[in-house]
C-alpha positions in Angstrom: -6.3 -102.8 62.0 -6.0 -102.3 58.2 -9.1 -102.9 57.6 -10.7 -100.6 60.3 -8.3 -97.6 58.7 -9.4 -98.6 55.3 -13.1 -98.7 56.2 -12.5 -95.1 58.4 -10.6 -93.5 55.3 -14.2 -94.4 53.3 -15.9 -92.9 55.6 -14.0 -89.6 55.8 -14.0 -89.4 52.1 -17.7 -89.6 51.1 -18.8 -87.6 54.4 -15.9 -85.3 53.8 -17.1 -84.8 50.4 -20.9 -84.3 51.2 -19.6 -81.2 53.7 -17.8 -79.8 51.0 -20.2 -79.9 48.7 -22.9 -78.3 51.1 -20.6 -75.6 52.2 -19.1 -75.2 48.7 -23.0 -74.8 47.6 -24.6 -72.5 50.4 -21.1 -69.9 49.3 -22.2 -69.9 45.7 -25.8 -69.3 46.7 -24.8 -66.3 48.9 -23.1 -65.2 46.1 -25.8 -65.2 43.5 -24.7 -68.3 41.0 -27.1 -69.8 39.7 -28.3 -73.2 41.1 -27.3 -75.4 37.6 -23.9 -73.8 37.5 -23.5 -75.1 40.9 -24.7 -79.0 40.0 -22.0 -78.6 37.1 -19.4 -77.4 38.9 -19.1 -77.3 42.9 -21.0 -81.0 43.5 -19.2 -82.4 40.2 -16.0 -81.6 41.6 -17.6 -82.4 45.5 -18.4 -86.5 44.0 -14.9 -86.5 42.0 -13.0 -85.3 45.1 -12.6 -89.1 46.7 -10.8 -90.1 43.8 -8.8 -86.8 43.2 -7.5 -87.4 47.3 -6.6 -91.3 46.6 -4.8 -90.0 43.3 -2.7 -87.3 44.3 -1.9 -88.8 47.5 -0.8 -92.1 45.8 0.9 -89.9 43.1 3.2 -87.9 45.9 4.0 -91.0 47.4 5.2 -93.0 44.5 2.1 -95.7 44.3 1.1 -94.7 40.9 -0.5 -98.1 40.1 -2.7 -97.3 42.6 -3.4 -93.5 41.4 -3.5 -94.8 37.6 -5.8 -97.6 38.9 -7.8 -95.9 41.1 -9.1 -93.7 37.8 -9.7 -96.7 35.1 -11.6 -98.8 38.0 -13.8 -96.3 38.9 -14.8 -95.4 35.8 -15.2 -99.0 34.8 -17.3 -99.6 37.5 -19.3 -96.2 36.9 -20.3 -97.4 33.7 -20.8 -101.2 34.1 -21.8 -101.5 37.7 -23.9 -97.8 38.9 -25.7 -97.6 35.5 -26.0 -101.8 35.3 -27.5 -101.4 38.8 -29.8 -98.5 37.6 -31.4 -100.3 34.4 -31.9 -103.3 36.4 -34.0 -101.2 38.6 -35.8 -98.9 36.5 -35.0 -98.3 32.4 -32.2 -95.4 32.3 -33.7 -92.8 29.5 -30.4 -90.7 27.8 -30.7 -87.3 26.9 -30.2 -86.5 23.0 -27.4 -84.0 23.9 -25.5 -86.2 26.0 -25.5 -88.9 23.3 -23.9 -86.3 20.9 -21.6 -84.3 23.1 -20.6 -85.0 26.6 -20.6 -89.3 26.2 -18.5 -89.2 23.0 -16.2 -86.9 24.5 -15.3 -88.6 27.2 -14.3 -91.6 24.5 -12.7 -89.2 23.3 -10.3 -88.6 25.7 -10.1 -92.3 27.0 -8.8 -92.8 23.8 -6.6 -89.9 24.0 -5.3 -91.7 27.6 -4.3 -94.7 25.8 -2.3 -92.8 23.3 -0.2 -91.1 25.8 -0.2 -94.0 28.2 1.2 -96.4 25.5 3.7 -94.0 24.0 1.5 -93.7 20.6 3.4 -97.3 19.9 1.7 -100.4 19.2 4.4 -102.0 19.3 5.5 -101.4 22.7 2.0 -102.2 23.7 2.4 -105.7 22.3 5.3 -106.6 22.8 4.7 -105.9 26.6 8.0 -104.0 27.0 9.3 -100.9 27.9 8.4 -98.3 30.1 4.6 -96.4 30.0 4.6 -93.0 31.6 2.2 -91.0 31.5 3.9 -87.3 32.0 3.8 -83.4 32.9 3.2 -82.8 29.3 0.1 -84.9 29.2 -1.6 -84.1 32.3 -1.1 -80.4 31.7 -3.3 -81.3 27.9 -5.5 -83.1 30.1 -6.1 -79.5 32.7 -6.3 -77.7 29.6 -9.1 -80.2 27.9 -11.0 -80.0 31.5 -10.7 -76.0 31.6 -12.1 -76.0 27.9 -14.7 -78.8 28.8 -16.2 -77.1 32.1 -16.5 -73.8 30.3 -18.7 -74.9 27.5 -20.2 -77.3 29.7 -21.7 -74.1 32.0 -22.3 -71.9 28.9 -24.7 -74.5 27.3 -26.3 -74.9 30.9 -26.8 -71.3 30.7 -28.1 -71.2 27.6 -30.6 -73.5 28.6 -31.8 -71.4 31.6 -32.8 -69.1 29.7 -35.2 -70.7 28.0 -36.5 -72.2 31.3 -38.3 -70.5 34.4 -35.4 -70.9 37.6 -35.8 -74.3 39.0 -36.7 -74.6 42.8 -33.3 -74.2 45.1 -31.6 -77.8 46.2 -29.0 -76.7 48.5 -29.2 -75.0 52.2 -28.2 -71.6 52.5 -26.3 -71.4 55.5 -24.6 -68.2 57.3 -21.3 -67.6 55.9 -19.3 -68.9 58.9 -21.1 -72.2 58.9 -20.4 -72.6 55.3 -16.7 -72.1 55.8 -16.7 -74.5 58.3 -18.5 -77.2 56.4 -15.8 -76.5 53.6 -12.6 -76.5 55.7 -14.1 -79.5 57.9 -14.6 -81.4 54.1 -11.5 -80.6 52.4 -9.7 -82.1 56.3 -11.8 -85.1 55.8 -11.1 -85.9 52.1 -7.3 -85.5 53.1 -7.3 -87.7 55.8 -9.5 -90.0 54.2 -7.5 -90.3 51.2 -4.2 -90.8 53.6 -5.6 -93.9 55.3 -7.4 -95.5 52.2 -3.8 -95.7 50.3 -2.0 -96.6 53.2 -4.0 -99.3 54.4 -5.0 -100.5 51.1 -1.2 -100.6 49.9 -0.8 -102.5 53.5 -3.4 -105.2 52.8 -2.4 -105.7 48.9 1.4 -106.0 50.7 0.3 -108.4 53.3 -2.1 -110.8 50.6 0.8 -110.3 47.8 -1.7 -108.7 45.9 -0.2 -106.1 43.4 -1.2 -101.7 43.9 -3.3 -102.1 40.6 -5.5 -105.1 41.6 -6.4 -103.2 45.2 -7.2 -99.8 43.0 -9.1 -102.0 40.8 -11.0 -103.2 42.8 -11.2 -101.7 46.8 -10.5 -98.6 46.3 -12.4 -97.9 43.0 -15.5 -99.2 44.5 -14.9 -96.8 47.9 -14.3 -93.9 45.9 -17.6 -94.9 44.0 -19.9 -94.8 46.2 -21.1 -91.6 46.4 -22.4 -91.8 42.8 -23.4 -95.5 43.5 -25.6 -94.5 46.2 -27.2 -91.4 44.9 -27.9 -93.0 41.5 -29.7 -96.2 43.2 -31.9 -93.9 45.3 -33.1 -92.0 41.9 -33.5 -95.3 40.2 -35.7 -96.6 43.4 -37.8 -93.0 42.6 -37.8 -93.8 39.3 -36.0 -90.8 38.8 -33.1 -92.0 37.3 -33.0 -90.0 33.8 -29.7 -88.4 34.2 -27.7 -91.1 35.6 -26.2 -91.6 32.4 -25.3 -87.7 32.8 -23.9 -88.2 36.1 -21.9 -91.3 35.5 -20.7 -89.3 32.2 -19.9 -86.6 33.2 -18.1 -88.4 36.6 -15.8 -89.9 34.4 -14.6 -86.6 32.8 -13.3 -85.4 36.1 -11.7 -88.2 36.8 -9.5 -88.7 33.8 -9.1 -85.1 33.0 -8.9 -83.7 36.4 -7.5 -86.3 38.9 -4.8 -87.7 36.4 -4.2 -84.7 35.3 -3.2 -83.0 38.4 -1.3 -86.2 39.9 0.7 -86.3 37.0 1.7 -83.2 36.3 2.5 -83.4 40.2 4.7 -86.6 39.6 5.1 -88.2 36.1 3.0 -91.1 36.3 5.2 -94.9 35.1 2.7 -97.4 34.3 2.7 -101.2 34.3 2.0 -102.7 30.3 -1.5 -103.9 32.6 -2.8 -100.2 32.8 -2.5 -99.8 29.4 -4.5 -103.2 29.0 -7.1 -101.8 31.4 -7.6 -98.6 29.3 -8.6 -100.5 26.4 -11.3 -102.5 28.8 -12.8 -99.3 29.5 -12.6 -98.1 26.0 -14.5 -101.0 25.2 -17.2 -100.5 28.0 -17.2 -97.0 27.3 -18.8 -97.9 23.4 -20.8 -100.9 24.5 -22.5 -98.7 27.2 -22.9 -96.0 24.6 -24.0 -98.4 21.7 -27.1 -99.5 24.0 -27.7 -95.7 25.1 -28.0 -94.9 21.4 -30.1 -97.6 19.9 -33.3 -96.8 22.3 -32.9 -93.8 23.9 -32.2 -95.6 26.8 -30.9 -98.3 29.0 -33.0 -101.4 29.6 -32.9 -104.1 32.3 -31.6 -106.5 30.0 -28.9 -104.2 28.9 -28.2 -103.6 32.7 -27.8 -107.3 33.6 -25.4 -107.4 30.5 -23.5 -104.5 32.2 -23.3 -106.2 35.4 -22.2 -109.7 33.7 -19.6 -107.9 31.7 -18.6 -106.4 34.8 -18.4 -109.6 36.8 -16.0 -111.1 33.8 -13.9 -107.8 34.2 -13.4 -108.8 38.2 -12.1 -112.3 37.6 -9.9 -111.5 34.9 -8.0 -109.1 37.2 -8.6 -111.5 39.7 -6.6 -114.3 38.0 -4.4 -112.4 35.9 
């Protein structure tokens, strides 16, 4: 029965998330904001929301290896898997902004996770002992960092605009009660969705003896992934795949930034020594991803295989560990 709940909860979350983002969308059109602050802002936040739901939900009820988790193996599997996936289909070409803002940035704070995670000691960190908690104090940084972030963010956009003729309109415009609707009948199916993926997935991980962080590794990083998995492999298959570097970027922003932050200034956040372990993987995935977005301009096949294999090594390590 697990299972069916777990595979429900998916469902609510990434359909719950599309209405949001359509009814979020057609409200910002009736009200006149332009169509790239809305691709910045109301569908960023729309693909982020499955993980924000897991995340706070974990966080209120005490599972914060799975809120904690939930964050480093999505963007883990952003980076390796969804842009692996896209070289191998069709070269990913990076943008020369993105290379110099938004992608070290979001090293940027990665790093700035592992700091607070490990208590800025190394020697805690080695030694393995002692308790990691990520707190009020640093999630409230982390709003602030996002607040800053988004702003310049939609004032380069607009900047931009300017200097471009207004691109054709991507979202519906729908009457004002349907968009309500589509927003309430999202946010409901993000909440429960989020409900019955930690509950079942904290039921199976019980059941198998598998630990919260393995299951948010793994199961539940990869369901709160798929919207940007599937919407990035349909633009590779177009060949239209030149911002999925932007998306899978800028995905991982939100996530540290905005999910962690709110769950923990919700409910300080105490780690296991292993999430401190897995913030250094993604570190480390973070540069090698950028290193082979920097030396061409883009992402070849062969660099997405390497991704992929990387990735594969990643799994078994938790696997066995």
């Amino acid at each position: 029965m697990d299972y069916i709940l777990l595979i429900l909860g998916f469902v609510l979350l990434i359909k719950g998330a599309d209405f949001f983002v359509d009814g979020s969308s057609s409200v910002a059109k009736l009200l006149k904001v332009p169509s790239i602050v809305i691709g910045l802002t109301v569908v960023a936040f729309g693909t982020s929301m499955p993980e924000l739901s897991v995340s706070v939900t974990a966080a209120l009820l005490g599972n914060n290896d799975l809120a904690v988790s939930n964050v480093l193996g999505s963007n883990i599997f952003n980076l390796l898997v969804v842009l692996g996936c896209c070289a191998v289909i069709h070269p990913v070409e990076t943008e020369a902004s993105l290379l110099k803002k938004e992608f070290p940035f979001s090293i940027f704070i990665t790093v700035i996770l592992l700091l607070l995670n490990s208590d800025f000691s190394i020697s805690k960190v080695l030694s393995g002992k002692g308790t990691f908690v990520l707190g009020r104090l640093g999630g409230a940084l982390f709003l602030v960092l996002f607040v800053v972030f988004l702003i310049a963010t939609v004032r380069s956009a607009l900047a931009a605009r300017e200097k471009q003729k207004e691109p054709k309109e991507e979202y519906e415009v729908m009457t004002p009660l349907k968009s309500g609707l589509f927003i309430v009948g999202g946010l409901a199916g993000i909440a429960l969705g989020g409900d019955l993926v930690v509950d079942s997935a904290s039921n199976i991980a019980e059941y198998f003896g598998l630990s919260q962080t393995f299951i948010g590794l793994t199961i539940v990083a990869l369901g709160t992934s798929l919207p940007e998995l599937v919407t990035s492999m349909v633009a590779a298959g177009r060949g239209e795949n030149d911002l999925a570097v932007g998306n899978v970027v800028g995905s991982n922003i939100f996530n540290i930034l905005l999910i962690l932050g709110i769950s923990s200034v919700i409910t300080p956040i105490h780690l296991e020594i292993t999430a401190i372990y897995d913030t250094v993987i993604l570190i480390a995935a973070s540069v090698i991803v950028y290193a082979a977005a920097l030396s061409k301009r883009k992402i070849e096949r062969k660099e997405g295989f390497l991704f992929l294999v990387v990735y594969t090594v990643f799994f078994v390590y938790i696997l066995i560990r």
